[in-house]
N, C-alpha and C positions, 0 to 999 in steps of 0.2 A: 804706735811709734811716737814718739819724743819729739816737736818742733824746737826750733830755738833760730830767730833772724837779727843780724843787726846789718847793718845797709846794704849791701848786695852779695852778704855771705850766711848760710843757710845750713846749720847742724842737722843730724837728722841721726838717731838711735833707734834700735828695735826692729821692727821690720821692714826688710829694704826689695826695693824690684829694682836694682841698677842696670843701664845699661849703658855699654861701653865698648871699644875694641877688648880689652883685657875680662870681662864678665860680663855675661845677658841674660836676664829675665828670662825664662822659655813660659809664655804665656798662650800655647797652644790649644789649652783647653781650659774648659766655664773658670774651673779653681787651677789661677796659677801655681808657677814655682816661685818660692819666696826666699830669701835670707836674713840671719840675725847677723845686726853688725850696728857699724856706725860709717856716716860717710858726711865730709863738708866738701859744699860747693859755691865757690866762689869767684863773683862778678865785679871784684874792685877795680879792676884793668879792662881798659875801654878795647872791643873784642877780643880779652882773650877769659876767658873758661877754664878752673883749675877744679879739679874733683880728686878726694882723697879719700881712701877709708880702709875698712879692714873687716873681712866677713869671719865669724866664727861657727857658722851652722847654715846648715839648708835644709828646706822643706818642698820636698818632690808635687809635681803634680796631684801624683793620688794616694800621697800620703798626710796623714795625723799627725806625724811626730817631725820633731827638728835630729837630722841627722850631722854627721862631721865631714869633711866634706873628702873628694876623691877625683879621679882619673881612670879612662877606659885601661885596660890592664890589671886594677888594683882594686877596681870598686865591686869586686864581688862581695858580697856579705856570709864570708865565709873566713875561715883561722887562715886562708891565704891572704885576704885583701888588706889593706891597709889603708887610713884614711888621716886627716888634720886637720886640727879646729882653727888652723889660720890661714887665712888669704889676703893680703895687703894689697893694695891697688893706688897708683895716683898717675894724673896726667893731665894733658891738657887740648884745648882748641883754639887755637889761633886764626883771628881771622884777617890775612895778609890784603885781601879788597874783598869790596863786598862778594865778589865770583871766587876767591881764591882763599881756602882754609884748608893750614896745615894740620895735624895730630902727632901729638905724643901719648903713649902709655907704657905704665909699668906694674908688671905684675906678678906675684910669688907667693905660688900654694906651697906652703913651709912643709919641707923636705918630698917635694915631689918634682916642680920646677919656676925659672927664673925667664918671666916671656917678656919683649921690648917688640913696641910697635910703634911702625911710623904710617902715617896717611896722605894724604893730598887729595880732595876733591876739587874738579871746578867746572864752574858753572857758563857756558861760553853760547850765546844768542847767536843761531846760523840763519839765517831767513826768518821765516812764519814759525818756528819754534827753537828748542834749547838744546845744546848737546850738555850732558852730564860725565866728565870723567873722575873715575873713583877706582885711586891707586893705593894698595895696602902692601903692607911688609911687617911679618913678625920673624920675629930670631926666639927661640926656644931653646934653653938648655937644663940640665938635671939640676937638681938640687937636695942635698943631706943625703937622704937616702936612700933616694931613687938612684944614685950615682954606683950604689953597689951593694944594697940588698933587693934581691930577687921578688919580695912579698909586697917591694913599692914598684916595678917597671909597670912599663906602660907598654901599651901593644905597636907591634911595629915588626921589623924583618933586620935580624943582625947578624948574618954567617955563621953562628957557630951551632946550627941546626934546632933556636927555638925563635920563638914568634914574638917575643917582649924584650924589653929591654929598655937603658936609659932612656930619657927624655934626647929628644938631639935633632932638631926640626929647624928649616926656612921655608918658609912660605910667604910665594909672592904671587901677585892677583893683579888685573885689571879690567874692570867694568867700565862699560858706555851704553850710556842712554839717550837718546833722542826724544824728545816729547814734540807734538804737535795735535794740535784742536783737538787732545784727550787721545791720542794715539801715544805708544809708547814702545820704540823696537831698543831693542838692546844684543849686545853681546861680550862676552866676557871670557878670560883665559888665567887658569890659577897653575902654579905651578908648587908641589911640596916638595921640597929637597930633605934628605937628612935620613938618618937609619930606623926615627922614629915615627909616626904617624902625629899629626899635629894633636897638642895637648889641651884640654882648657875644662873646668869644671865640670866634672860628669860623673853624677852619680848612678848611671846606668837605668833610672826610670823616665825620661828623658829631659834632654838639656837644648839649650844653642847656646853658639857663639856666631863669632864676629867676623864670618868669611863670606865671599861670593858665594860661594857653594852651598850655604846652610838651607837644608830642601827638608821636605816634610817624612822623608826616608833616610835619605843616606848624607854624608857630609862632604866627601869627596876630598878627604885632607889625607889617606894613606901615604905612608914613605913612599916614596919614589912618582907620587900620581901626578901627573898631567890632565887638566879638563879643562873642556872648551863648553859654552854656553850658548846658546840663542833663546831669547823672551820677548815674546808682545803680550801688553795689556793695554786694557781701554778704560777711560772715567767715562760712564753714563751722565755725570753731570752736563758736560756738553749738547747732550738731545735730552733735557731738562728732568733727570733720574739723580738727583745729587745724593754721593752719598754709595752707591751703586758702582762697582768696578767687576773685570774679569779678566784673566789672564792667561797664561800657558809658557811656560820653561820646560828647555829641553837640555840635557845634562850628559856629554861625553865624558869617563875618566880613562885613563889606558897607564901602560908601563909601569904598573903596581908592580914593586919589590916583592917578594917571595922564596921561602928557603928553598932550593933546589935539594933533588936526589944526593948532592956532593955535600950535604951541610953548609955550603956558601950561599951567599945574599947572591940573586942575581934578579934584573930586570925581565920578568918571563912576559910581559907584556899583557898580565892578567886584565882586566878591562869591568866597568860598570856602567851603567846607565841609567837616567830614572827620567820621565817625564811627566810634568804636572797640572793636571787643570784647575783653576780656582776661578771661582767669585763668592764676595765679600760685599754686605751691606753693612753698612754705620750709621744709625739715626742721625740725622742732621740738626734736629732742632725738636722742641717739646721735653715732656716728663721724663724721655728714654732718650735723651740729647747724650751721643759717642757710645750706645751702646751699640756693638758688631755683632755681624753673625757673619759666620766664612765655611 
């Protein structure tokens, strides 16, 4: 990869790990997932964060090669799938006081679809510890020609008795976290609206994005899903183990969209669930200083 800096703006060519509301890094295992592109990000404006760029390849987890990039419904690698060597991305972070930081993004996998996201976290001191609120909103719609050929949809539930189709998604989210003396309970509630299942780069050997719900199974972004969340984890730093965490998420989805016997979309109230144990060590310091293991 390419550096290039002049005072608090930062070119970057070649191979990118971005991460962002609009595209993420999925670095799940030893050899991440990477992309070819270019991306500037820039710090001339006192708190706010502007990040642009443009990806034209990806390279999976457990793959050799640079591939073109896709969407679930489209990225089989077959004479049906369909893929594009552009992804554009820019946006920003703003930080309104030190506790209160807005987000914009903007994002468009050329002729598949066109995603706008807004954010708001904040950071609010209740007693002996912190509450955390983190509000998200994306709007998804088609783009070229995902809007009307069949070899670009994306998966989802549309009444006329098949299971893909346009891009056409909202999704709305809200997480809260409490922390205290290395204690952390949370809970959170996402909502996808729209006839499509939410969209965001997947090339079906695995990916993330940028939702509450992104778990080490399932995503919980289907057309029509509702899911509710409950998490506690702990920093062992606190009983002198720095470095040292563990946790547990538990994940309702319900009122998943589905074609019916009549050919119509209707709410059958299909449902998922996944619940997760983790702990995760990170060298703290020495030769092997932020190497993890989870």
């Amino acid at each position: 990869t390419a550096k290039a800096k002049i005072s608090q703006t930062e070119l970057k060519l070649g191979t990118l790990q971005p991460k962002n509301p609009v595209i993420v890094t999925n670095d799940g295992r030893l050899l991440p997932q990477t992309f070819q592109g270019g991306q500037i990000t820039s710090g001339e404006i006192k708190d706010l964060t502007l990040v642009g760029g443009q990806i034209e390849h990806v390279k999976g987890r457990n793959s050799s090669n640079n591939e073109e990039l896709s969407i679930a419904g489209a990225n089989g690698r077959t004479a049906s799938g369909r893929d594009s060597n552009k992804f554009i991305y820019a946006g920003g972070d703003y930080k309104i006081t030190k506790d209160l930081t807005a987000q914009y993004y903007y994002g468009n996998l050329d002729q598949f679809y066109k995603q706008h996201f807004l954010g708001l976290v904040h950071n609010w001191a209740i007693g002996p510890g912190v509450l955390k609120s983190d509000f998200r909103y994306f709007n998804s719609r088609d783009d070229g020609a995902n809007g009307h050929d069949a070899n670009y949809f994306t998966s989802g539930d549309y009444g006329t008795g098949v299971t893909k189709g346009k891009v056409d998604n909202n999704l709305y989210s809200g997480l809260f976290l409490y922390t205290v003396e290395g204690h952390t309970f949370g809970g959170g509630y996402q909502v996808s609206n729209g006839s499509s299942d939410f969209p965001w780069l997947n090339q079906g050997d695995g990916s993330s994005n940028y939702t509450i719900t992104d778990m080490q199974i399932q995503k919980f972004g289907r057309a029509g899903e509702k899911t509710w969340q409950a998490r506690y984890s702990y920093d062992f730093a606190k009983v002198g183990v720095p470095g040292l965490t563990a946790g547990v998420v538990y994940l309702k989805g319900d009122s998943i969209d589905t074609v019916g016997t009549n050919g119509r979309e209707n709410a059958s109230n299909r449902s998922e669930w996944e619940r997760d144990f983790t702990i995760g060590y990170v060298v703290p310091e020495g030769p092997f200083k932020n190497v993890g293991l989870m």
